[in-house]
DOZASE-285927 format. One line per 3 residues: number of its first residue (from 0); their letters; for each residue z, x, y of N, C-alpha, C. Coordinates in steps of 0.1 Angstrom, whole numbers, plus 5000, padded with zeros to 4 digits. Layout:
N
NUM = a = Z,X,Y,Z,X,Y,Z,X,Y  ... $
//
This chain:
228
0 = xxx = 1506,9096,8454,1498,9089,8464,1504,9092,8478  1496,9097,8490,1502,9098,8500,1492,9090,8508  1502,9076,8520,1502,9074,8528,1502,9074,8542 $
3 = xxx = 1496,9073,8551,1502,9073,8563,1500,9059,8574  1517,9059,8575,1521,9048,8585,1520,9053,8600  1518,9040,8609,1508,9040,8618,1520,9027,8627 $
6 = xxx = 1533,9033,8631,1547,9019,8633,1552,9029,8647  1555,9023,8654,1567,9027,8665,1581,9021,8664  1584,9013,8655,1598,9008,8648,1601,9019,8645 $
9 = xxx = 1610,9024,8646,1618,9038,8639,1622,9034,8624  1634,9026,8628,1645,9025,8618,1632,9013,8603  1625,9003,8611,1616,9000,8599,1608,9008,8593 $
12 = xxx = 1603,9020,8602,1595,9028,8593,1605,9038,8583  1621,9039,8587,1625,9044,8579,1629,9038,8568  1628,9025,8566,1634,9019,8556,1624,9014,8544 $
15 = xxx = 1611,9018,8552,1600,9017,8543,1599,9030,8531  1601,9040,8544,1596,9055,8534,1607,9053,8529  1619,9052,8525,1633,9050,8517,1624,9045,8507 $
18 = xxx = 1620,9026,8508,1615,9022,8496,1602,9027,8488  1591,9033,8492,1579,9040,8489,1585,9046,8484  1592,9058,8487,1601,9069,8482,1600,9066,8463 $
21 = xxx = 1611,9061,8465,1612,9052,8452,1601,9047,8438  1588,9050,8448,1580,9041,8441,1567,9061,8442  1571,9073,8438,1564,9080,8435,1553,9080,8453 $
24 = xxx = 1556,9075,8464,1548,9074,8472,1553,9084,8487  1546,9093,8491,1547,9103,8499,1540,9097,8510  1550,9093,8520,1547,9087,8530,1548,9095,8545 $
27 = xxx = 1539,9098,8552,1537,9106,8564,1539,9097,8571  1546,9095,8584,1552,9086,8597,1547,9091,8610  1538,9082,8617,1532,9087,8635,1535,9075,8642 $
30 = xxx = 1534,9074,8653,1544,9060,8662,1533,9062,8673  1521,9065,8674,1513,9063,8684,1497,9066,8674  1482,9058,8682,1473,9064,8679,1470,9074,8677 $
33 = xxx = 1470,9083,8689,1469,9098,8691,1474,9103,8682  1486,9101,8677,1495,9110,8662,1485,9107,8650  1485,9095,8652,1476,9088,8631,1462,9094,8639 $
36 = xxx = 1454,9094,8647,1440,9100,8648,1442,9116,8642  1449,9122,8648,1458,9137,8643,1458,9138,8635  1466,9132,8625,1474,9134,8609,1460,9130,8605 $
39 = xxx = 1447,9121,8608,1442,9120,8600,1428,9129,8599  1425,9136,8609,1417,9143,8610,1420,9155,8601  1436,9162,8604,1437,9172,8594,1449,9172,8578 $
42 = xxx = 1448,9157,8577,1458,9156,8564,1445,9149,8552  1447,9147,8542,1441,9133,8530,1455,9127,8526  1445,9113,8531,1456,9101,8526,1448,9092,8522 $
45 = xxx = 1458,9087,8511,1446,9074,8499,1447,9060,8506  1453,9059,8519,1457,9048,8530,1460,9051,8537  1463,9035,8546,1469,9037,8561,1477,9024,8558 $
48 = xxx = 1485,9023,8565,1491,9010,8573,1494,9014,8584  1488,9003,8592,1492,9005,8607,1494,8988,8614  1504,8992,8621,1514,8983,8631,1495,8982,8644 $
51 = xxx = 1502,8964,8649,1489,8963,8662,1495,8969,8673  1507,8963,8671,1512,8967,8687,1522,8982,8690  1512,8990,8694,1520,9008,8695,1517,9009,8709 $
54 = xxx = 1523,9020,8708,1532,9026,8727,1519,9026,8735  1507,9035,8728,1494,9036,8734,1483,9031,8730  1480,9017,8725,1472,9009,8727,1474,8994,8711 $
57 = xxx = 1459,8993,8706,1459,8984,8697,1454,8990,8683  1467,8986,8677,1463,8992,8658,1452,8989,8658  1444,8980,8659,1428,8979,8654,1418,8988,8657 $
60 = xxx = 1423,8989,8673,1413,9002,8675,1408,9015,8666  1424,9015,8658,1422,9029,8650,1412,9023,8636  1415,9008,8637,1408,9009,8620,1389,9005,8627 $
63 = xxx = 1388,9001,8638,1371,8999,8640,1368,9016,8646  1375,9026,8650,1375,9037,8646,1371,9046,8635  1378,9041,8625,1376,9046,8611,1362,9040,8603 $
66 = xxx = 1362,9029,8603,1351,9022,8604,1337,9025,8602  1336,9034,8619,1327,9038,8623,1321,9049,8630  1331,9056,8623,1335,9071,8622,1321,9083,8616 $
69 = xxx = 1326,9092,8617,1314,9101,8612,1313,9104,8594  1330,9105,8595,1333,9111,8583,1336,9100,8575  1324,9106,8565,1322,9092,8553,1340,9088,8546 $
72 = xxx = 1345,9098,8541,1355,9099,8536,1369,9088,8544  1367,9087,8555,1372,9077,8564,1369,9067,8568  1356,9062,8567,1353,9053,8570,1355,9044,8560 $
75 = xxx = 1359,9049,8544,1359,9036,8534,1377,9039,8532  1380,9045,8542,1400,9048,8540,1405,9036,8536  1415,9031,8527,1418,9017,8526,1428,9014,8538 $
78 = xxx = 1429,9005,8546,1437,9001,8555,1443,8987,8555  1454,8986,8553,1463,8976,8557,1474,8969,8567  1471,8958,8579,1476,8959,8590,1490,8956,8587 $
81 = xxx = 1498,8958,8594,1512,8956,8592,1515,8948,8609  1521,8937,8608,1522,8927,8627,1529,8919,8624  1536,8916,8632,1542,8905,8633,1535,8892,8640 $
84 = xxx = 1523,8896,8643,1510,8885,8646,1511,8877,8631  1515,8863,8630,1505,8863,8616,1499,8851,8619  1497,8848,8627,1487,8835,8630,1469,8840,8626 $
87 = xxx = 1465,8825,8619,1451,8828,8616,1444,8836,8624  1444,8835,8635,1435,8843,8644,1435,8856,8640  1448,8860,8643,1455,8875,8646,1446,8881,8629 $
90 = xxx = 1451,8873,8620,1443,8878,8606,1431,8880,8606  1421,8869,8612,1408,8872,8612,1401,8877,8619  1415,8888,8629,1408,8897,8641,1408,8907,8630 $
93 = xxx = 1423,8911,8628,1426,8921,8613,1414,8924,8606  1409,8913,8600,1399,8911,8589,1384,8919,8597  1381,8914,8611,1366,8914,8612,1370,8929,8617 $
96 = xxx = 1379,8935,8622,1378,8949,8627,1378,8959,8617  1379,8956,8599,1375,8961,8594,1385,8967,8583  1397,8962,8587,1410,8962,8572,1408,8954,8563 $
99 = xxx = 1412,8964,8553,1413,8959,8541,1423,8943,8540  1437,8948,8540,1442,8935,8543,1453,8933,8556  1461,8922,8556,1469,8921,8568,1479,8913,8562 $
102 = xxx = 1494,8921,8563,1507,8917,8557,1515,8912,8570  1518,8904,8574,1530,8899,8582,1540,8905,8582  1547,8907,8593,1565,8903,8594,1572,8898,8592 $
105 = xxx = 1582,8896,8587,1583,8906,8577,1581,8903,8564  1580,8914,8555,1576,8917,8540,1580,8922,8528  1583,8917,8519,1584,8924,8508,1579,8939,8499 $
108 = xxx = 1589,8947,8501,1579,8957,8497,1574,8956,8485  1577,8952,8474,1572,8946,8463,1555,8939,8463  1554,8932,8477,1542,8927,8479,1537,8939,8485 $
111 = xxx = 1539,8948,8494,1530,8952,8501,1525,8967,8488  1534,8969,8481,1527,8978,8465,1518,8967,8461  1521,8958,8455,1508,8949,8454,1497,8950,8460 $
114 = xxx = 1501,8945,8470,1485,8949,8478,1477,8961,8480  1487,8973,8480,1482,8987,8477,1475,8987,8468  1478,8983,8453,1471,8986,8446,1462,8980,8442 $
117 = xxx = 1460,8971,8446,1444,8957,8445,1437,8966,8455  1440,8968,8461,1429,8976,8472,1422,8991,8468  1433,8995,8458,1431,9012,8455,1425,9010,8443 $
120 = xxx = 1423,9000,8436,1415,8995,8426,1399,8989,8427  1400,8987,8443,1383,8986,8446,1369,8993,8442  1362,8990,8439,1354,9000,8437,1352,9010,8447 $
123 = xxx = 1345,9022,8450,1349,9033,8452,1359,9037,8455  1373,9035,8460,1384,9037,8462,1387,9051,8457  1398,9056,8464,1403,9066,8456,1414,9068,8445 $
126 = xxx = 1415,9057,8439,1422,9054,8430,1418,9053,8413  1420,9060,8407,1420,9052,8393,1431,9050,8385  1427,9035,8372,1439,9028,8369,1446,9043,8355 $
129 = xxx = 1440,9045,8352,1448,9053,8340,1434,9070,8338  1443,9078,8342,1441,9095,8339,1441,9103,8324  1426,9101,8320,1431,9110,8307,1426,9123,8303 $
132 = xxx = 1436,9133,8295,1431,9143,8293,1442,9151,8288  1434,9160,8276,1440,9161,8259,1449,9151,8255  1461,9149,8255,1465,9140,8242,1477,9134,8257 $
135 = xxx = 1474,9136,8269,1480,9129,8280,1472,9120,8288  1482,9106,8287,1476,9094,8297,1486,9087,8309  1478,9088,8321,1486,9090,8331,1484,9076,8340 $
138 = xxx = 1491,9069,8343,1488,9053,8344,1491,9055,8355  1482,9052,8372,1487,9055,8380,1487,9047,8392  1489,9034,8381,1494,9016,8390,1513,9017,8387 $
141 = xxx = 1514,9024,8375,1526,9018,8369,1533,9033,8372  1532,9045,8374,1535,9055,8377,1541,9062,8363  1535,9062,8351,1542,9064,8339,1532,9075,8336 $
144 = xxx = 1536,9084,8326,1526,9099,8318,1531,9094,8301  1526,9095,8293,1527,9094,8277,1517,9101,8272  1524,9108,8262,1518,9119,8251,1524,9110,8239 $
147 = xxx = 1507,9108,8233,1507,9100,8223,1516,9085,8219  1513,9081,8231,1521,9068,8230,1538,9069,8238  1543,9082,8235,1556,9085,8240,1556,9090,8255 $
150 = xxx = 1567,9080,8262,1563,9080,8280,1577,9096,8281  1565,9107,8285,1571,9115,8297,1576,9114,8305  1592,9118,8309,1600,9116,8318,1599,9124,8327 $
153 = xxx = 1597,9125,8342,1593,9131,8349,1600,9129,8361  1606,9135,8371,1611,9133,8386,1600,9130,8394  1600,9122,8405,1589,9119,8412,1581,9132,8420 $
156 = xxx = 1586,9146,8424,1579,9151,8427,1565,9160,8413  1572,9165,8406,1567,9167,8396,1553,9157,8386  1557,9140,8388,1543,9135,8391,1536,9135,8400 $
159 = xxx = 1540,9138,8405,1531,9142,8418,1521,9152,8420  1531,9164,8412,1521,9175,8406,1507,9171,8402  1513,9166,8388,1505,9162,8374,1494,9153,8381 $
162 = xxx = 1499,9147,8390,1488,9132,8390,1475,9138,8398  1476,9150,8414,1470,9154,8418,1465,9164,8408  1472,9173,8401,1461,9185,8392,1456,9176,8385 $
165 = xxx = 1453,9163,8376,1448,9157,8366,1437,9152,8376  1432,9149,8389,1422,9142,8392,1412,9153,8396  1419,9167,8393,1410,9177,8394,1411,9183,8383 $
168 = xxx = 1413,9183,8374,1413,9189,8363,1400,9197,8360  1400,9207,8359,1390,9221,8352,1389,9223,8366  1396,9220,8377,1390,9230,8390,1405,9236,8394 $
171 = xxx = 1403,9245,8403,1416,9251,8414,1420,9242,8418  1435,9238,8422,1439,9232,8431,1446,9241,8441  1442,9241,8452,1448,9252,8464,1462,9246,8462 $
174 = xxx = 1471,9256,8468,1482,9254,8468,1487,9244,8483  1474,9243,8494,1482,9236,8503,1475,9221,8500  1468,9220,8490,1462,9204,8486,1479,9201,8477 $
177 = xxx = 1482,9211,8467,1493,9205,8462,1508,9201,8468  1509,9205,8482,1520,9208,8491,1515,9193,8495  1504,9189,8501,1501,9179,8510,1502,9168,8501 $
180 = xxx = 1503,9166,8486,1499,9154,8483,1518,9154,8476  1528,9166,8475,1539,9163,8474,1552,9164,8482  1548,9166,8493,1556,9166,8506,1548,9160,8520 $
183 = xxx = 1560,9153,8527,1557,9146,8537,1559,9155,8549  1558,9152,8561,1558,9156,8572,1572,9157,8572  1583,9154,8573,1599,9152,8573,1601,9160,8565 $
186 = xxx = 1595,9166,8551,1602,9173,8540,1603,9186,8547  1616,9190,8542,1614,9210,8544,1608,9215,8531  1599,9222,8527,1597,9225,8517,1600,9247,8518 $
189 = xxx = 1608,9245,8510,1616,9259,8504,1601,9270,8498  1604,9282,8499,1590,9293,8498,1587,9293,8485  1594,9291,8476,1595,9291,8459,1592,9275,8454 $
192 = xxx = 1593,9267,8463,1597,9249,8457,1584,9245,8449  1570,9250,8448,1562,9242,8444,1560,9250,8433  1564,9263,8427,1561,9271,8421,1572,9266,8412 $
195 = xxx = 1585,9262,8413,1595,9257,8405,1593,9243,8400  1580,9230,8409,1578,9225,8402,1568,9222,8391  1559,9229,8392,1551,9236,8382,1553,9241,8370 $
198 = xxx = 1567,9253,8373,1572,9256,8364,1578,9246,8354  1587,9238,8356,1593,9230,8352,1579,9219,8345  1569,9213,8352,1560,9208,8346,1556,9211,8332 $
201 = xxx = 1551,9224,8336,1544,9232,8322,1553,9234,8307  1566,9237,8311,1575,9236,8300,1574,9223,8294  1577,9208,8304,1576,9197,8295,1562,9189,8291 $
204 = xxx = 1551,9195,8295,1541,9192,8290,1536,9200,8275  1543,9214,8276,1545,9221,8262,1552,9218,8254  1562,9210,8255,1577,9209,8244,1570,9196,8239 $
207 = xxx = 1559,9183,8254,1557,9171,8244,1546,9168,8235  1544,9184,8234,1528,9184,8233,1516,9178,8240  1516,9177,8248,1498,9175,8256,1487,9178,8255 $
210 = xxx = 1488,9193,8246,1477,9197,8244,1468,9202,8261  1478,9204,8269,1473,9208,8280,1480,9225,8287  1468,9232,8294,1476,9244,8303,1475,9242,8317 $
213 = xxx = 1487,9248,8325,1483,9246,8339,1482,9264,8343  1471,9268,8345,1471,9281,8349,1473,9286,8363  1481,9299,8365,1479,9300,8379,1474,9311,8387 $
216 = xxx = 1463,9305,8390,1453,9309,8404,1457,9323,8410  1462,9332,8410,1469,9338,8420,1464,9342,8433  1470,9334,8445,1470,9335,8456,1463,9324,8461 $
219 = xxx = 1463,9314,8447,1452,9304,8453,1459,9290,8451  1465,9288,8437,1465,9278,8432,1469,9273,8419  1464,9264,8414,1466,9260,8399,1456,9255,8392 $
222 = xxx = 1454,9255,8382,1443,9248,8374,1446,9241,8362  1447,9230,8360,1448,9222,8349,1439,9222,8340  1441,9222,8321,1425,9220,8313,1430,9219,8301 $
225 = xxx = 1426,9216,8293,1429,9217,8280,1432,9226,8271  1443,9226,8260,1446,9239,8258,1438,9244,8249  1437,9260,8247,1429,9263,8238,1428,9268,8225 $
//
């Protein structure tokens, strides 16, 4: 899952992407509208959280923005306000400008995954609760992969792989769709790194039996399918 936060706190937005980190979640960081209008025109992200009060104007703006936007794909973005407002008002400004929900100052991150995923569970959403395909099921509330009942051990980048090639499965995945959904804006990523996590994928989806291949594209990508 990659997010993008929408905070001019430094040190809180770093202590968020720390705990997200943790939780399989690729979190992109902007400290003004202008940046999250940016990242979001040219990145995909299955969210937002955004702060009200930034350098150059009001968080809301960006979500009655999105709203009302051209691009269908944005306007149903899940959005969650993040304020230290939490007086009723302030929520049911939150609410009528068109976020999903509105978490106070401060918060548990524990809750605020909660609420991610009540929301990414909506209908249309870009979320679904469990990925299947050949003899792999990919649960992607609880961040777990099992072949035939037995849970796959996997490093968080490497689900990351698996989770984005399984929601495309029988098509190409470009190699900069798989870059964007497993590195953040802060990551350095190395000229060989996504090809070594691949590599490494495919061996332990072979050794647990999956019954799955990941093919590779050349010059393009990867393709996930069943094996044959």
């Amino acid at each position: 899952m990659r997010i993008l936060l929408v905070e001019d706190e430094v040190e809180m937005a770093g202590a968020l992407a720390s705990a997200l980190q943790r939780h399989d979640i690729v979190l992109d960081h902007v400290t003004s509208l202008a940046e999250a209008r940016e990242a979001l025109a040219g990145e995909v992200h299955h969210a937002v959280l955004v702060d009200r009060r930034l350098p150059d104007g009001e968080g809301l703006d960006l979500v009655r923005g999105l709203r009302g936007g051209e691009r269908a794909a944005l306007r149903h973005l899940p959005v969650i306000v993040l304020t230290a407002r939490g007086d009723i008002e302030d929520r049911v400004a939150g609410l009528d400008a068109g976020a999903d929900d509105y978490v106070p100052k401060p918060f548990a991150v524990e809750e605020l995954l909660a609420r991610l995923r009540a929301i990414l569970r909506r209908p249309g959403a870009v979320s679904q609760r469990s990925l299947r395909i050949g003899h792999l099921t990919f649960d992607t509330e609880h961040r777990e992969a099992n072949v035939g009942g037995a849970r796959l051990d996997l490093p968080r980048r490497e689900l990351l792989v698996l989770e984005t090639l399984l929601r495309r499965a029988g098509r190409t995945v470009m190699r900069t769709m798989l870059e964007e959904a497993v590195y953040g804006y802060s990551d350095e990523i190395q000229s060989n790194a996504l090809d070594a996590h691949v590599s490494r994928l495919r061996r332990k989806l072979t050794e647990a039996g999956a019954g799955l291949e990941i093919h590779n594209v050349r010059g393009v990508g990867y393709l996930l399918r069943p094996a044959s």
